[in-house]
BAVEX-428428 format. One record per residue (C-alpha): residue number from 0; x, y, z. Coordinates in steps of 0.05 Angstrom, whole numbers, plus 5000, padded with zeros to 4 digits. Each point is the difference from the previous one (the first is absolute). Layout:
# BAVEX-428428
[NUM,[X,Y,Z]]
...
This chain:
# BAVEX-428428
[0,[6115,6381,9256]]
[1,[5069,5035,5005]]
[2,[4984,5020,5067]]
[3,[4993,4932,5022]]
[4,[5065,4978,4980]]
[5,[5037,5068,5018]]
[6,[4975,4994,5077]]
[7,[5032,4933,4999]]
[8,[5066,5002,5041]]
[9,[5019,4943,4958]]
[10,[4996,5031,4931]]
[11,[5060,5037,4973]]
[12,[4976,5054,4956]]
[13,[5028,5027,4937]]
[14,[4989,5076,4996]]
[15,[5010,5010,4917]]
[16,[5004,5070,4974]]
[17,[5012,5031,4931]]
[18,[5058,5041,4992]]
[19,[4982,5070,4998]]
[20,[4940,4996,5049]]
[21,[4991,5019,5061]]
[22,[5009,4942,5052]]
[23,[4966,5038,5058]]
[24,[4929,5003,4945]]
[25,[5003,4922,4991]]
[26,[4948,4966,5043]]
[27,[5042,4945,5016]]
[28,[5040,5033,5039]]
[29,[4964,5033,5044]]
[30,[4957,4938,5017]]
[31,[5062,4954,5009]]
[32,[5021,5062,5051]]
[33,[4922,4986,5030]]
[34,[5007,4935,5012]]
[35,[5080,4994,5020]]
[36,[5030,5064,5023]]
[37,[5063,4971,5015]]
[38,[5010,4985,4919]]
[39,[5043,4932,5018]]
[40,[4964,4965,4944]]
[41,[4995,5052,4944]]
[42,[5045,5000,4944]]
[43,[4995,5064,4945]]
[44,[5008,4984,4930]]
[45,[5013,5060,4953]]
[46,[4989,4976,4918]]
[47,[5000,5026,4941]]
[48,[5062,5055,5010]]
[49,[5018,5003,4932]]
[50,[4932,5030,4978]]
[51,[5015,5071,5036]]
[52,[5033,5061,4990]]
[53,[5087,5001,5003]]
[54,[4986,5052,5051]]
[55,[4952,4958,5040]]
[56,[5061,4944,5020]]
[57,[5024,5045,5052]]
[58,[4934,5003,5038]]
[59,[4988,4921,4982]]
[60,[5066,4993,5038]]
[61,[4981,5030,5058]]
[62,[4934,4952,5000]]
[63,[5041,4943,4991]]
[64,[5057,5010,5056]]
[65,[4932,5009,5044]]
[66,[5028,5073,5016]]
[67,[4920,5029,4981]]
[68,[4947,5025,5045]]
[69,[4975,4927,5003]]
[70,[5039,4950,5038]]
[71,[5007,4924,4991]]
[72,[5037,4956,5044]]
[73,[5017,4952,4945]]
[74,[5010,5045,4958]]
[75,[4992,5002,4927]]
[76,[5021,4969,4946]]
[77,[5006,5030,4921]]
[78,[4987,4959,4942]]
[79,[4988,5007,4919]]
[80,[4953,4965,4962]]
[81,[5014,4968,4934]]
[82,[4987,5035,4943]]
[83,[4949,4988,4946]]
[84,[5048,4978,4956]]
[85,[5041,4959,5054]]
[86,[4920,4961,5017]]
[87,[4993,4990,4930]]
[88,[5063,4965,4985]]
[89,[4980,4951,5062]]
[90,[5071,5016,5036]]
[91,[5022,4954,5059]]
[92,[5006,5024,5070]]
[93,[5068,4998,5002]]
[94,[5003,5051,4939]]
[95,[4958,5037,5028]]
[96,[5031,5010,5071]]
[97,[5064,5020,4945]]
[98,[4967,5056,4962]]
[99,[4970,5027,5068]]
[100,[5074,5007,5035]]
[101,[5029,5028,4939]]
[102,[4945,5055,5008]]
[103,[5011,5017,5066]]
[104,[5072,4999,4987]]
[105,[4990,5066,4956]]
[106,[5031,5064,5008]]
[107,[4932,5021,5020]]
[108,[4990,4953,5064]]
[109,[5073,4995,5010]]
[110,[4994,5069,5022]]
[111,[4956,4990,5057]]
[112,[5035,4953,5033]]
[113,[4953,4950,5013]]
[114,[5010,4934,5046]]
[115,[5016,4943,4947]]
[116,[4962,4958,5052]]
[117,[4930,5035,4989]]
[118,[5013,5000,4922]]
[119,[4953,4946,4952]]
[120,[4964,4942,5001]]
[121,[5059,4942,5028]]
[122,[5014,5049,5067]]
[123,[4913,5002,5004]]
[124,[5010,4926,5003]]
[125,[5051,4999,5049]]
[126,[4968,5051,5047]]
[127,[4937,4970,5007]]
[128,[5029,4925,5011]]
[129,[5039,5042,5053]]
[130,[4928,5030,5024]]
[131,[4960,4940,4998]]
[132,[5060,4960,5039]]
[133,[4990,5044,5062]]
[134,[4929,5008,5000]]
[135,[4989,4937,5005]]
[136,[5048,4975,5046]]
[137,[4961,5062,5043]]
[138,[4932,4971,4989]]
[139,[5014,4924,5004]]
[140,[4985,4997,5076]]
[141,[4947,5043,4996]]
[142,[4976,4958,4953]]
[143,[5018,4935,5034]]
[144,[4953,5027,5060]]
[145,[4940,5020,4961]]
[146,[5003,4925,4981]]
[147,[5006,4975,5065]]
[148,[4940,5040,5016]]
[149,[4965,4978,4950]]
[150,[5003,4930,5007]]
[151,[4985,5008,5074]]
[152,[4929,5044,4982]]
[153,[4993,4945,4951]]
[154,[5009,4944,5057]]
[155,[4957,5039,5050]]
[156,[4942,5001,4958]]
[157,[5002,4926,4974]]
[158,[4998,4984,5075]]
[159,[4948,5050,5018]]
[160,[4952,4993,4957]]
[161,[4932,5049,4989]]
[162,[4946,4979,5048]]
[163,[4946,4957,4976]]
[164,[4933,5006,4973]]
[165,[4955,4942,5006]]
[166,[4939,5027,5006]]
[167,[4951,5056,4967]]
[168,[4999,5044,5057]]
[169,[5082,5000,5003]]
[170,[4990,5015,4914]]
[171,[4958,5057,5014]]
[172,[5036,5036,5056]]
[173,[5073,4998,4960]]
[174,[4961,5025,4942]]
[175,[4966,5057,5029]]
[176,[5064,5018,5043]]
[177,[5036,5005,4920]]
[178,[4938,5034,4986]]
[179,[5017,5051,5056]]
[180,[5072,5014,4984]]
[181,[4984,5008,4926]]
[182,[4948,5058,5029]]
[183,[5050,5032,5054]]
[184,[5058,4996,4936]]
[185,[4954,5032,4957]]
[186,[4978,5047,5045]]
[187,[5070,5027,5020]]
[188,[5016,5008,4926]]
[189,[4933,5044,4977]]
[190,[5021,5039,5064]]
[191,[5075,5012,4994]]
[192,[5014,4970,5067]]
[193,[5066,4959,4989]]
[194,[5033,4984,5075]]
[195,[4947,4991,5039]]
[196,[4980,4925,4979]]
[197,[5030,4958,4933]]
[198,[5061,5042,5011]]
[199,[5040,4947,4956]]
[200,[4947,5005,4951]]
[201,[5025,5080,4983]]
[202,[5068,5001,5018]]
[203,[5028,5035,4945]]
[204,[5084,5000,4986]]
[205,[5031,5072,5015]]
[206,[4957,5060,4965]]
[207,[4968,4956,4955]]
[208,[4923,4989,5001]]
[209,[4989,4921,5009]]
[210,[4949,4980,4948]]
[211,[4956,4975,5049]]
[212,[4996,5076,5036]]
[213,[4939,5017,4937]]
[214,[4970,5060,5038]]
[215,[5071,5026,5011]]
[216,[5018,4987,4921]]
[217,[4936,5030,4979]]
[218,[5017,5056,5038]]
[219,[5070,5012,4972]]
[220,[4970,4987,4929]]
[221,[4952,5053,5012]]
[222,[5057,5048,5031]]
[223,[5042,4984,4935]]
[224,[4943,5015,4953]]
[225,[4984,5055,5029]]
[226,[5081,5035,5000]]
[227,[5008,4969,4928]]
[228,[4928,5042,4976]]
[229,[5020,5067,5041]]
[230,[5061,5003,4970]]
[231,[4980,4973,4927]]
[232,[4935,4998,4992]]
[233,[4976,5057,4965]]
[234,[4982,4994,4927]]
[235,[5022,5064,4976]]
[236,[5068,5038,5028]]
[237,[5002,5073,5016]]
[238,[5051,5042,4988]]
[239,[5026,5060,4972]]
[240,[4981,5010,4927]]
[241,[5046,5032,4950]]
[242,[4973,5050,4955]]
[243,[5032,4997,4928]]
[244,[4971,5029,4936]]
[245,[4953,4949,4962]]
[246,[5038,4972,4939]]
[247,[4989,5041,4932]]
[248,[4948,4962,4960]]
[249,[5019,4992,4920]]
[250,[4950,5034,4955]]
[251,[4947,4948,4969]]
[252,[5009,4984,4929]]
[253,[4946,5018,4954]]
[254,[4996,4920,4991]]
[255,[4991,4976,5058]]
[256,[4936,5036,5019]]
[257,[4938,4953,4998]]
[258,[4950,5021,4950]]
């Protein structure tokens, strides 16, 4: 289901990582990077900041000015969450947005000179109006055409209707001729061929296995099974043993011997 969206070139995706983390281990990343290299509509979102380590700011920073090993063109944007305390007393946004400046105004932020613009919840706000302005003034025409297009498919085939079947004989040949598709499709799925007939039946999107591609799944299920019990699937674990003097056993009391 998140692929589906993702792929879209329409959907702006929100990359949210913990503070402390590493960004280049969260999935989202690397499948927003799948499905749109060029990172035009991913936005990084770093929370919870205040739960780490003093000593951890510095490398937070870097995250956060986009300086790390992992790249986004829009950049990302840091943010604190409200306290227990703050949820429980039911504050209003606008106190909240207060408290959260007044913590990245610390000495401890202060320090690494972060861009004000990238800082809490009203600039998140601000940036992604910003995003969502120019994405869609870049995908209105496109859009505008795929209606067009649509409403002309939809035209052609209210004019061109399918052929007719008045009589048994014409029942019986578009029956059997379903019949013999349903045969050829199943056929090219028990034997793995995918491009030489039904090829829009198994496309598949990038390196991932469509679902309809079962022989291929089955096959990378199997392949995956079979790394996973390699690796892991012994029941006991060898290794060195360590050879330590048995512990001294305390004399039995008198009393506790059955009779």
């Amino acid at each position: 289901m998140v692929d589906s969206y993702v792929e879209k070139p329409r959907t702006t995706v929100l990359a949210v990582v913990q503070a402390g983390n590493d960004i280049a281990n969260k999935s989202i990343v690397p499948k927003s990077k799948l499905f749109e290299k060029a990172g035009q509509r991913t936005v990084g979102i770093i929370t919870k900041p205040d739960l780490v380590n003093a000593g951890a700011a510095g490398w937070i920073a870097v995250l956060a000015k986009n300086q790390d090993t992992i790249k986004l063109q829009q950049g990302l944007v840091l943010l604190k969450d409200p306290t227990l305390k703050e949820r429980e007393d039911l504050i209003t946004p606008k106190q909240r947005s207060t408290n959260e400046l007044r913590y990245f105004q610390s000495t401890l932020w202060k320090e690494q000179e972060l861009d004000a613009t990238r800082l809490g919840i009203d600039k998140l706000q601000t940036s992604l109006k910003t995003l969502l302005n120019q994405h869609i003034e870049k995908e209105l025409p496109e859009v505008r055409e795929e209606i067009k297009f649509t409403i002309r498919t939809s035209e052609q085939e209210i004019v061109s209707p399918p052929p007719k079947r008045p009589t048994i004989s014409h029942l019986r040949m578009f029956l059997s001729d379903l019949a013999m598709q349903y045969h050829n499709l199943a056929t090219a799925a028990l034997s793995g061929d995918y491009h030489t007939s039904h090829t829009p039946f198994f496309t598949a999107s990038g390196t991932i296995v469509g679902s309809t591609r079962l022989r291929a799944r089955t096959n990378k299920f199997n392949a995956e099974f079979s790394h996973y019990m390699r690796g892991k699937g012994e029941k006991l674990k060898l290794g060195r043993l360590r050879f330590t003097d048995p512990p001294l056993k305390k004399p039995e009391s008198i009393f506790s011997l059955k009779k």
